[in-house]
RODO-2510 file (C-alpha; in nm, 4 decimals, decimal comma):
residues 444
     n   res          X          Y          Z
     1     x    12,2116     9,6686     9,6836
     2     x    12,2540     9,2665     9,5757
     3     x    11,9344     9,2178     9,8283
     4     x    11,7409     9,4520     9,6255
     5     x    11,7702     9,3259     9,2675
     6     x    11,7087     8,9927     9,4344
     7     x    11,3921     9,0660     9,5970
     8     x    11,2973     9,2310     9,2417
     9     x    11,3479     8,9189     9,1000
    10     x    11,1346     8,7354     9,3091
    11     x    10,8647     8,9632     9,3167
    12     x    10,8906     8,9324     8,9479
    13     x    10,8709     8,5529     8,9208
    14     x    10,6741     8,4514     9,2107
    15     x    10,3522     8,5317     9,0463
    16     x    10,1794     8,7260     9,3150
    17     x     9,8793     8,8034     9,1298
    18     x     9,6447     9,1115     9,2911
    19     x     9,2809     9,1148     9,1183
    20     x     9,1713     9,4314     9,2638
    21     x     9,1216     9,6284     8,9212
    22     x     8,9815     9,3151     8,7355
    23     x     9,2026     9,3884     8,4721
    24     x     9,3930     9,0513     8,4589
    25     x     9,6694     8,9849     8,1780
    26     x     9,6713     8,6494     7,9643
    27     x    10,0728     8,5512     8,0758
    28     x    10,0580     8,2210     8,2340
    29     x    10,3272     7,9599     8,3922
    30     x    10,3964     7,7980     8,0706
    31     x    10,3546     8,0436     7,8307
    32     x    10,5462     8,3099     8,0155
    33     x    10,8481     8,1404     8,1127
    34     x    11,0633     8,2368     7,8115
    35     x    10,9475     8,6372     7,7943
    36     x    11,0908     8,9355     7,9923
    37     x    11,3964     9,0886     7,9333
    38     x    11,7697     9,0001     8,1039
    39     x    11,5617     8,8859     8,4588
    40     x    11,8696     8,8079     8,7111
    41     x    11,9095     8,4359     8,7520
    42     x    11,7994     8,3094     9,1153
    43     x    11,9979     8,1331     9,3509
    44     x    11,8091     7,9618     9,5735
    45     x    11,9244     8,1488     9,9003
    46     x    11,8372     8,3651    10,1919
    47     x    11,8796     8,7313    10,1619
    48     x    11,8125     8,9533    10,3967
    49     x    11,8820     9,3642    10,5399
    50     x    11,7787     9,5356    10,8237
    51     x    11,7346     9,9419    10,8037
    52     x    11,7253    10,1998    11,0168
    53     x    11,5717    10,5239    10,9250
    54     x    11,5282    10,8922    11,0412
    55     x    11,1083    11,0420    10,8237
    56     x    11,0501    11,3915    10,8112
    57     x    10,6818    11,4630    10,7019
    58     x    10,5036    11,7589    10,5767
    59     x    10,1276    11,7803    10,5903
    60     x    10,0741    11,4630    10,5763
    61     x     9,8254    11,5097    10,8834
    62     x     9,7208    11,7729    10,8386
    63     x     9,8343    12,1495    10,6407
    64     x    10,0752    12,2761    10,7936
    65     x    10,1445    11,9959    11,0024
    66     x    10,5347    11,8381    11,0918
    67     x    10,5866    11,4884    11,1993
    68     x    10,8912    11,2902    11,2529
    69     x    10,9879    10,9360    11,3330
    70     x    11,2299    10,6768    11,3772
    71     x    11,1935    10,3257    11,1761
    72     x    11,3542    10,0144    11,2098
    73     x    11,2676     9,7658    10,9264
    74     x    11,4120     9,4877    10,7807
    75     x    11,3355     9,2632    10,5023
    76     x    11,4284     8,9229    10,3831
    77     x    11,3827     8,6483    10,0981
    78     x    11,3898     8,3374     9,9722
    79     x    11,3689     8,1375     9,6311
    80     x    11,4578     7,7671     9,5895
    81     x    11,6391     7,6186     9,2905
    82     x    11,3748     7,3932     9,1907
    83     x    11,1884     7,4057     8,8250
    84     x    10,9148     7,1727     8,9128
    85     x    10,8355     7,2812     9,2795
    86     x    10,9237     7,6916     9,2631
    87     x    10,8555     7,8138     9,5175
    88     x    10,9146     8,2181     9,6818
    89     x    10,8689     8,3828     9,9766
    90     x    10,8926     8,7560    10,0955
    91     x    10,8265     8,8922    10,3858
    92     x    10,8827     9,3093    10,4762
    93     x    10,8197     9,4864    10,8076
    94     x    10,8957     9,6975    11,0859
    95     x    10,8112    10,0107    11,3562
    96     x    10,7307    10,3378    11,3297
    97     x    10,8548    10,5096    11,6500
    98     x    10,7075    10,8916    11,6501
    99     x    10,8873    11,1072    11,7989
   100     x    10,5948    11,3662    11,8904
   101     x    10,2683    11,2870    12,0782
   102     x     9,9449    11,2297    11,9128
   103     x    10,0294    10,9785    11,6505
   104     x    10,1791    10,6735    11,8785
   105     x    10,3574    10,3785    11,7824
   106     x    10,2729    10,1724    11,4707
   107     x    10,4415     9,8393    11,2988
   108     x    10,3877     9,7406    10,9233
   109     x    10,4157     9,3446    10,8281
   110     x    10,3935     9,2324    10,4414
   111     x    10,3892     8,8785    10,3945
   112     x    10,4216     8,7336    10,0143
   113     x    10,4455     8,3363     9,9502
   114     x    10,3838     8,1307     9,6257
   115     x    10,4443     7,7748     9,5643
   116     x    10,4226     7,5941     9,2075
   117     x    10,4351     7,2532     9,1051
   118     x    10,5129     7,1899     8,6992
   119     x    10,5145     6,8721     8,5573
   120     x    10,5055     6,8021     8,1391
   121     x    10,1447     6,9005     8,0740
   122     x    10,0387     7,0942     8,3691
   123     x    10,1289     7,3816     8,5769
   124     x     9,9586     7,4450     8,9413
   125     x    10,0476     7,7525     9,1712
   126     x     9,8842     7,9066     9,5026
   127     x    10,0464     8,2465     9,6555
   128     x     9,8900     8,4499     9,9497
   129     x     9,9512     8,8050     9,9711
   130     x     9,9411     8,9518    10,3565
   131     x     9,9725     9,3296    10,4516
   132     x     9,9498     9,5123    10,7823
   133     x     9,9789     9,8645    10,6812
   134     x     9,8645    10,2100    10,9098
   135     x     9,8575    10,3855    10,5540
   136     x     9,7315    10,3339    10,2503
   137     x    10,0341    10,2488    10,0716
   138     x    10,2624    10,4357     9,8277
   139     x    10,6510    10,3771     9,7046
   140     x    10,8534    10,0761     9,7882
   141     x    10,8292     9,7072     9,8491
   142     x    10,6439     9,7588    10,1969
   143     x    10,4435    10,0623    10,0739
   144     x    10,5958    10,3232    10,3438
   145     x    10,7892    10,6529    10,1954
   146     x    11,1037    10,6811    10,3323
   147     x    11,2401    10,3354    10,4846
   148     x    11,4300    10,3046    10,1830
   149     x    11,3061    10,0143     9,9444
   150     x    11,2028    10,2485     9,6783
   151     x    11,5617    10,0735     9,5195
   152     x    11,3680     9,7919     9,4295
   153     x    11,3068     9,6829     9,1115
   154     x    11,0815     9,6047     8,9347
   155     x    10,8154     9,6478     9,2149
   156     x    10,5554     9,4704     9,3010
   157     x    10,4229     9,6271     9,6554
   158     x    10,0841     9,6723     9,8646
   159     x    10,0122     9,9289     9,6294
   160     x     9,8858     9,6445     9,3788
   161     x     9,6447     9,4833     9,6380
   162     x     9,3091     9,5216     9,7958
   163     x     9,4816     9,8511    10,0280
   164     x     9,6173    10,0052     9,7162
   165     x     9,4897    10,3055     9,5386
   166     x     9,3035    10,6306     9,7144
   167     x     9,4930    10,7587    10,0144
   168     x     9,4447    10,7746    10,3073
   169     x     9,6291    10,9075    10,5960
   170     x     9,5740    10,6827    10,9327
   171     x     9,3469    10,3465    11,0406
   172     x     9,5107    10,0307    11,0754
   173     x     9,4367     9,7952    10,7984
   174     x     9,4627     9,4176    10,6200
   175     x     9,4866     9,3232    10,3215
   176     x     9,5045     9,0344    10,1762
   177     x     9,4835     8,8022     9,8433
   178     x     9,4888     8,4498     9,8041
   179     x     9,5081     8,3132     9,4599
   180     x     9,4909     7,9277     9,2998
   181     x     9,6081     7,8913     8,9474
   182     x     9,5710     7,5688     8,7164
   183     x     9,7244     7,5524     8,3306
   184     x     9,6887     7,2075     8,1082
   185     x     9,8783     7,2148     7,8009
   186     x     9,6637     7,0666     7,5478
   187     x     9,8979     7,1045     7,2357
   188     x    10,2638     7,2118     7,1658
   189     x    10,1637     7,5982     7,1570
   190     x     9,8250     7,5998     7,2999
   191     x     9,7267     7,5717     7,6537
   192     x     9,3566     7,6065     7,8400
   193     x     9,4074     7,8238     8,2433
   194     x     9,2150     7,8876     8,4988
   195     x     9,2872     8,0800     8,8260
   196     x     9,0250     8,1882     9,1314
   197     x     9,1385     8,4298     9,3885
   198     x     8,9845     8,5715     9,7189
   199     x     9,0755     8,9194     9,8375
   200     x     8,9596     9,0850    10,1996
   201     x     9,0317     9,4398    10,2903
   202     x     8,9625     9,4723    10,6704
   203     x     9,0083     9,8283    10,8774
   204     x     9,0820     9,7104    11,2699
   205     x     8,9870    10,0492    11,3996
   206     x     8,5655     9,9851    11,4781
   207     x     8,5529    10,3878    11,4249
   208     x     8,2752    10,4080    11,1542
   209     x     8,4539    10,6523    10,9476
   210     x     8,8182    10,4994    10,9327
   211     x     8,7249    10,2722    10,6427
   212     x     8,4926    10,0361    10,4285
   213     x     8,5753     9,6697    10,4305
   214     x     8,4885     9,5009    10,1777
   215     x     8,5806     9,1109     9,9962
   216     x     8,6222     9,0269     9,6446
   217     x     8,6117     8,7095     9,4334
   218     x     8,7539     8,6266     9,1292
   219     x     8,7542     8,3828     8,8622
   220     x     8,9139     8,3721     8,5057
   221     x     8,9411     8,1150     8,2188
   222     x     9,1275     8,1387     7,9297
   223     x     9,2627     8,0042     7,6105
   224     x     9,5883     8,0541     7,5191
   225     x     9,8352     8,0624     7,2352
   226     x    10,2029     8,0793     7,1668
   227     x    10,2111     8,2990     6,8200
   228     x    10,5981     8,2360     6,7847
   229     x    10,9100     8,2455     6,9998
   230     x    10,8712     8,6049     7,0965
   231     x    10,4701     8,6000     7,1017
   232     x    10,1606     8,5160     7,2736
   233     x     9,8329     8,5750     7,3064
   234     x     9,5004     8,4780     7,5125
   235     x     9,1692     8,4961     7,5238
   236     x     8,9840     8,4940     7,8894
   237     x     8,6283     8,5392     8,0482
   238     x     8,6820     8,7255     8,3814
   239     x     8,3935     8,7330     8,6742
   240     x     8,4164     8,9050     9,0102
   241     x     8,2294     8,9410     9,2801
   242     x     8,2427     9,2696     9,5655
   243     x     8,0723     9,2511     9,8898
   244     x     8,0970     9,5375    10,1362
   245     x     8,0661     9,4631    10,4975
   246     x     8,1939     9,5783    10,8164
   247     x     7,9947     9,9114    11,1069
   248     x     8,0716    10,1747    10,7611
   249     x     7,8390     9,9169    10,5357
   250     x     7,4386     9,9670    10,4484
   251     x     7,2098     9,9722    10,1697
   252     x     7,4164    10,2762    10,0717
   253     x     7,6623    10,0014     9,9903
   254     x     7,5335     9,7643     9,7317
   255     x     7,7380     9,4170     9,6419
   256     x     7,8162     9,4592     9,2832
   257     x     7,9593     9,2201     8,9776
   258     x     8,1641     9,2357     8,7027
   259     x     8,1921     9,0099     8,4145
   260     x     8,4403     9,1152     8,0958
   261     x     8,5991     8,9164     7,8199
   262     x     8,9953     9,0199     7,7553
   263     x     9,1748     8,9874     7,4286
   264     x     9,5658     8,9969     7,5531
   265     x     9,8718     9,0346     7,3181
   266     x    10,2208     9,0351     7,4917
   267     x    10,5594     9,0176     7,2573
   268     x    10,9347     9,0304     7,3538
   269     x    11,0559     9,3306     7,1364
   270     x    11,4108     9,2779     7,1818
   271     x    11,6629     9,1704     7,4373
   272     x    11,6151     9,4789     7,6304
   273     x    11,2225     9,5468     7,5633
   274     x    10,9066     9,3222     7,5735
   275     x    10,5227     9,4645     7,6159
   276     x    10,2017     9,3158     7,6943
   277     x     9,8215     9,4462     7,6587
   278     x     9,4682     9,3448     7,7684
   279     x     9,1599     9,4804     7,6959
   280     x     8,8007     9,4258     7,6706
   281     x     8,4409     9,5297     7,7482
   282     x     8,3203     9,4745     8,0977
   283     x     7,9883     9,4719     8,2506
   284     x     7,8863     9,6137     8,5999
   285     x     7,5712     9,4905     8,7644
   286     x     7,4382     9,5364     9,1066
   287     x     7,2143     9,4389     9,4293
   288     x     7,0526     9,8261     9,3845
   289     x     7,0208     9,9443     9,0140
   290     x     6,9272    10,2869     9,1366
   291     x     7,2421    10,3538     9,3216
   292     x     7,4677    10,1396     9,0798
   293     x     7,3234    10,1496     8,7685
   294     x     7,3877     9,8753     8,5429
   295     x     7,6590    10,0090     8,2456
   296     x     7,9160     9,8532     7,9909
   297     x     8,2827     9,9729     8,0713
   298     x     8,6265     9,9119     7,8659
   299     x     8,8860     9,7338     8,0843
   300     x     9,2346     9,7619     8,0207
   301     x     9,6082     9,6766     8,1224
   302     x     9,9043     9,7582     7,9385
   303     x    10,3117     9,7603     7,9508
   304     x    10,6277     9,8323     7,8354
   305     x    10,9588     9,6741     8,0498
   306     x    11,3535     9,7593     7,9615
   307     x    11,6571     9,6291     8,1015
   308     x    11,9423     9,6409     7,9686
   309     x    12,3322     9,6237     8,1927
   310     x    12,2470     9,8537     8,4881
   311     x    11,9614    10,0117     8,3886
   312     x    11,5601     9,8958     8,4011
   313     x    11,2172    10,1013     8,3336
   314     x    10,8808    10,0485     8,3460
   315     x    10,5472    10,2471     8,2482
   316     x    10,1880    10,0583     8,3181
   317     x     9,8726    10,1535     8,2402
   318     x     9,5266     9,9786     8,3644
   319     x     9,1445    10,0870     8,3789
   320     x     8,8983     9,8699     8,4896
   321     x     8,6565     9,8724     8,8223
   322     x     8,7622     9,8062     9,1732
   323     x     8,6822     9,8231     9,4990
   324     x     8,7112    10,1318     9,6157
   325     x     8,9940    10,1356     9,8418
   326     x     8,8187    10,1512    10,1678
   327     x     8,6611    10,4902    10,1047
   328     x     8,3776    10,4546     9,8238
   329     x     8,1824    10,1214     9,7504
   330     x     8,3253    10,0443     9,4460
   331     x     8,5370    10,2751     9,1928
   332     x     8,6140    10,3294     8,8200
   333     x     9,0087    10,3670     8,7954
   334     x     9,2304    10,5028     8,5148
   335     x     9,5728    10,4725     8,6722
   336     x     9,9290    10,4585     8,5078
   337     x    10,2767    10,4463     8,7017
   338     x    10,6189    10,4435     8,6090
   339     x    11,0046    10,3296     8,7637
   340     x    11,3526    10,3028     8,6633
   341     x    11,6190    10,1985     8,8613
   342     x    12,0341    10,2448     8,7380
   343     x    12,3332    10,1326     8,8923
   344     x    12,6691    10,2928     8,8867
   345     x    12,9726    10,0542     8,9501
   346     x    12,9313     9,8511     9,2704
   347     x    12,8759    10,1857     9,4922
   348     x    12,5755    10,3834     9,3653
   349     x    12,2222    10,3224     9,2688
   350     x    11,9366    10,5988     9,2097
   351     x    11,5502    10,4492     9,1638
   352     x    11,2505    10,6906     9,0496
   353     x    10,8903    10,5562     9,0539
   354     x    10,5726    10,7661     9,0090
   355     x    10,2244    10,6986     8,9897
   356     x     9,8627    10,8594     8,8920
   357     x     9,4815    10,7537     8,9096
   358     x     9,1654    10,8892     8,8530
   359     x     8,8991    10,7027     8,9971
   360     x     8,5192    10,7801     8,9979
   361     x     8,2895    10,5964     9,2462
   362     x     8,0212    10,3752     9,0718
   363     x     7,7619    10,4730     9,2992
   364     x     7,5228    10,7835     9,2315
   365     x     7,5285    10,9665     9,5461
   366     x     7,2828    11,2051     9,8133
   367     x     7,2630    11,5513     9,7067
   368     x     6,9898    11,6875     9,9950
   369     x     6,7185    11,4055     9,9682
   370     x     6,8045    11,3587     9,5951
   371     x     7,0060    11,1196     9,3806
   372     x     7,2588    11,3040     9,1216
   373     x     7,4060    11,1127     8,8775
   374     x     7,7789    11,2983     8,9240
   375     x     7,9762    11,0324     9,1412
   376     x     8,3020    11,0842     9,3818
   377     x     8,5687    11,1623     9,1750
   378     x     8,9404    11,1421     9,3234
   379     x     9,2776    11,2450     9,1660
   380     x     9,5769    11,0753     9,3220
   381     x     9,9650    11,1530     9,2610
   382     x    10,2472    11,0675     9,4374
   383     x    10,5942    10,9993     9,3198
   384     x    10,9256    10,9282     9,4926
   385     x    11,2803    10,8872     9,4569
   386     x    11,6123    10,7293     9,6531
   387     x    11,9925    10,7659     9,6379
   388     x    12,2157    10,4611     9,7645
   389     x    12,5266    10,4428     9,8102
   390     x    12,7584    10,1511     9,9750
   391     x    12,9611    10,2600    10,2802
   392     x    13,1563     9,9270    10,3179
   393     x    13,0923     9,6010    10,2924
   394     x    12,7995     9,5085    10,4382
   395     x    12,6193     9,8729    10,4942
   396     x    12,5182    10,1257    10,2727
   397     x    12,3084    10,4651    10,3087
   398     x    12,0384    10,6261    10,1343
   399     x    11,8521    10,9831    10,1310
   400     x    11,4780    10,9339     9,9750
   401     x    11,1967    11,2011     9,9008
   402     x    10,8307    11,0971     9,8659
   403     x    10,5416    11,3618     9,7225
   404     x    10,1815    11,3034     9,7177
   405     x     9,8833    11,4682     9,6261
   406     x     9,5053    11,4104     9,6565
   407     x     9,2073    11,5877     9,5599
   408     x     8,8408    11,5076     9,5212
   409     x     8,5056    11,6768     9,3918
   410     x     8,3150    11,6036     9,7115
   411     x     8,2890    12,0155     9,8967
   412     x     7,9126    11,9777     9,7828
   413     x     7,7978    11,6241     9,8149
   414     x     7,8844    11,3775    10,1096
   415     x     8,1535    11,4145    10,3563
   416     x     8,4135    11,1960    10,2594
   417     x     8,5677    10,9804    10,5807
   418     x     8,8184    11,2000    10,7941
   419     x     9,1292    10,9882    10,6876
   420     x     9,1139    11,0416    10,3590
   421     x     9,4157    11,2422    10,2056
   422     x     9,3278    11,6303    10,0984
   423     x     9,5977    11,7986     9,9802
   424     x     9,9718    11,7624     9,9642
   425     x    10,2434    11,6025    10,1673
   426     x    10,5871    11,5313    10,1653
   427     x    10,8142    11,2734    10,2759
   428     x    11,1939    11,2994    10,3829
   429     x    11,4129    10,9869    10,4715
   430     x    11,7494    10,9216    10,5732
   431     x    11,8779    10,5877    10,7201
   432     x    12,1524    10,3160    10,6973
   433     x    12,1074     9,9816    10,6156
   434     x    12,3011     9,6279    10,6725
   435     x    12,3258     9,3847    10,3843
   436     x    12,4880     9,0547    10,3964
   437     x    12,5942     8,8663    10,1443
   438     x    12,3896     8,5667    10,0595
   439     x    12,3529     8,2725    10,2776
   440     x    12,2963     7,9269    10,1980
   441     x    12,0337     7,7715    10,4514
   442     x    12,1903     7,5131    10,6706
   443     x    12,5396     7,7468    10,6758
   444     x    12,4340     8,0152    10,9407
***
C-alpha cells in the first residue's frame, strides 16, 4: 500500500499538466507550493510493485458478451530530494493475455516525467505525458479496470489526457502531452507565468473507423497574486489550437480555436480542506463557420480536496471544449468525478472513484443532404471500486469492480465509429501484488 500513497504523491506534485478541456487553473510553482492539505513528504527513492491479475468482463464487447484475461503489470517511481532541481518520474504498464479467441494479446505503457529548476525569482518546468492504451481509459493510474491501481490517491491517470473522455471499446492508441512552464516573480506576492503545451492523439490501427487523430496547442499567460497565507488568485488569457488529421479526417473535420480569459480563486480552508475555481468566457472559432459555427461558451474548473489521518476525497468539476476524444471533431464537455481512499491500520485500504460527462460535438451534422443544428450528444458513467488487504510483508491482494455506461443521441443522424461504447459493461478483478519496501538507488 506504501507504493500507492507514494505514487499519489508524485502524481500530485510533479505537475503533469493535461490541456485537453482548455480549462486550465491559475496554481503555479511558486504560488502553489504552500497549499494542499497533509501531502505525504517525499523521499527521494525508488518504489516499485508488480501485479498479477485474473478480469472478468461483461458486455464490454458487445451485449451479452463474456471476456476474460490474465494481466501482469507492474509499476514504479521515482522523486529526488532536491528543491531547486525536482524532478519525478512514473512510469505504469503491462499485458493483457485473453484467454478466449478473437480479442488477442494487448500491452498498455504510461510514461509520466517532469523536471523543474527553481532559483530565487524564477521557476522553469517541462513534463511529457506518454500513454499506450487499447481502451479509452477509465479508473486507476494506468486507466485499465481491474489491475488494481484504483488504490491510488489522489489520481492523476490517462483519463486527464488527450485519450480521456468518450469510450471506446478497442483500437490501439497514443497519447501524449508535452508541456513547458516559465514563472518570474516580480514582487513578494505577485508573480507573471506562462506555460505552452503540445498534445497528439494518434490511433495505430489505419482502419478508417477506429478513431480521429487529432493535435492540440496551447498557450496561457497569467498574472498572479498571493491574497494571504491561505489565498491566491490569477488572472490568465488561454489560446488553443485543434487540428484533425489522420485516413478518418476531411472537410467534415474543420481545425478549430479557442481563446478564453480565466479568473481563478484557490484558498486552503483548513488543515484538512483547500478548494480552487476557474472560470471564464471562451470563444470558439473555426476553418468552416457552417459546420462549426462561431459561439461564446463559459469555461470552468473547480475543486474541493480533504485529507485528514487515513482518509482523503476529492470531487472536480470542469466544462470547457475539447477535442473530441477520437470520435467527434471537437466536443463541449460538462464532466465532474469524484474519489476517496481510507486506510485501516497497516492491513486494509478501500478506494472509490466515479466519474460523469456530457459532451456535445461542436459540429452541426448530415441529416439526409441537410445540416441540423442538433449535434452528437454522449453521456458517459463509469465508476469503480477496490479492496486491499496485506497478506505479509511484501504482498498484498485486492478484489476490484469497474461499471460503465455510455449512451448517445445518434439512432437518426450519422453512424457513430464501431468502437465506440453503447451500453453497459462491467469489470471484475482479482490479483496479488508484490511491494517492496523502498530502495535507495545505488543499494540494489
Amino acid at each position: 500500500m506504501k507504493i500507492r500513497i507514494v505514487m499519489s504523491a508524485l502524481l500530485l506534485t510533479a505537475n503533469f499538466v493535461c490541456h485537453a478541456q482548455a480549462v486550465p487553473t491559475a496554481e503555479s510553482p511558486l504560488m502553489s507550493s504552500s497549499l494542499g492539505p497533509n501531502l505525504p513528504s517525499l523521499d527521494g527513492v525508488v518504489h516499485y510493485a508488480l501485479s498479477a491479475s485474473e478480469i472478468v468482463q461483461y458486455g464490454y464487447y458487445g451485449p451479452g458478451d463474456v471476456s476474460h484475461s490474465t494481466d501482469l503489470s507492474g509499476d514504479i517511481a521515482y522523486t529526488s530530494k532536491s528543491t531547486v532541481r525536482p524532478f519525478g518520474l512514473l512510469f505504469a504498464g503491462g499485458v493483457i493475455l485473453a484467454n478466449q479467441s478473437g480479442q488477442g494479446t494487448s500491452t498498455f505503457w504510461n510514461l509520466s516525467a517532469s523536471q523543474g529548476y527553481i532559483t530565487r525569482h524564477w521557476a522553469f518546468n517541462i513534463s511529457d505525458s506518454f500513454s499506450f492504451l487499447p481502451q479509452s481509459p477509465t479508473t486507476g493510474i494506468s486507466g485499465i479496470a481491474g489491475i488494481g491501481d484504483i488504490g491510488a490517491f489522489p489520481i492523476d491517470s490517462p483519463t486527464t489526457g488527450p485519450a480521456g473522455g468518450i469510450l471506446t471499446t478497442s483500437g490501439d492508441r497514443i497519447g501524449n502531452t508535452l508541456t513547458g512552464s516559465v514563472e518570474r516573480q516580480i514582487a513578494s506576492n505577485t508573480s507573471i507565468s506562462g506555460s505552452g503545451s503540445w498534445s497528439i492523439l494518434h490511433y495505430l490501427d489505419d482502419n478508417a473507423e477506429q478513431g480521429l487523430d487529432n493535435t492540440q496547442i496551447t498557450g496561457i499567460v497569467s498574472l498572479n497574486q498571493r491574497l494571504d497565507a491561505r489565498s491566491s488568485a490569477s488572472l490568465s488569457a488561454v489560446y488553443s489550437d485543434y487540428y484533425f488529421t489522420g485516413p478518418n479526417s476531411g472537410p467534415d473535420e474543420p481545425n478549430f480555436t479557442t481563446r478564453g480569459i480565466n479568473l481563478s480563486y484557490s484558498r486552503v480552508l483548513s488543515r484538512s480542506f483547500s478548494a480552487n475555481i476557474s472560470a471564464g468566457p471562451q470563444w470558439v472559432s473555426s476553418s468552416n463557420g457552417l459546420l462549426i459555427p462561431s459561439a461564446i461558451n463559459v469555461a470552468v474548473s473547480a475543486g474541493l480536496s480533504y485529507g485528514y489521518r487515513n482518509t482523503h476525497a476529492s470531487v472536480t468539476y470542469s466544462r470547457g471544449v475539447n477535442n473530441g476524444s477520437g470520435v467527434i471533431p471537437g466536443a463541449l464537455s460538462d464532466g465532474i468525478s469524484g474519489a476517496v481512499g481510507h486506510t485501516w491500520g497497516r492491513n486494509w485500504l478501500a478506494s472509490l472513484s466515479a466519474a460523469y460527462t456530457h459532451t456535445a460535438g461542436l459540429t452541426q451534422v448530415l441529416n439526409g443532404d441537410s445540416l441540423v443544428s442538433t449535434n452528437e450528444v454522449f453521456d458517459t458513467v463509469y465508476g469503480g471500486g477496490q479492496v486491499t488487504r496485506r497478506i505479509g510483508t511484501h504482498f498484498s491482494g485486492y478484489v476490484s469492480y469497474t461499471a460503465q455506461n455510455q449512451s448517445n443521441n445518434n439512432a437518426n443522424l450519422l453512424a457513430t465509429p464501431f468502437n465506440v461504447l453503447n451500453g453497459t459493461s462491467q469489470t471484475f478483478g482479482v490479483g496479488i501484488t508484490f511491494s517492496p519496501r523502498s530502495t535507495n538507488l545505488g543499494q540494489f
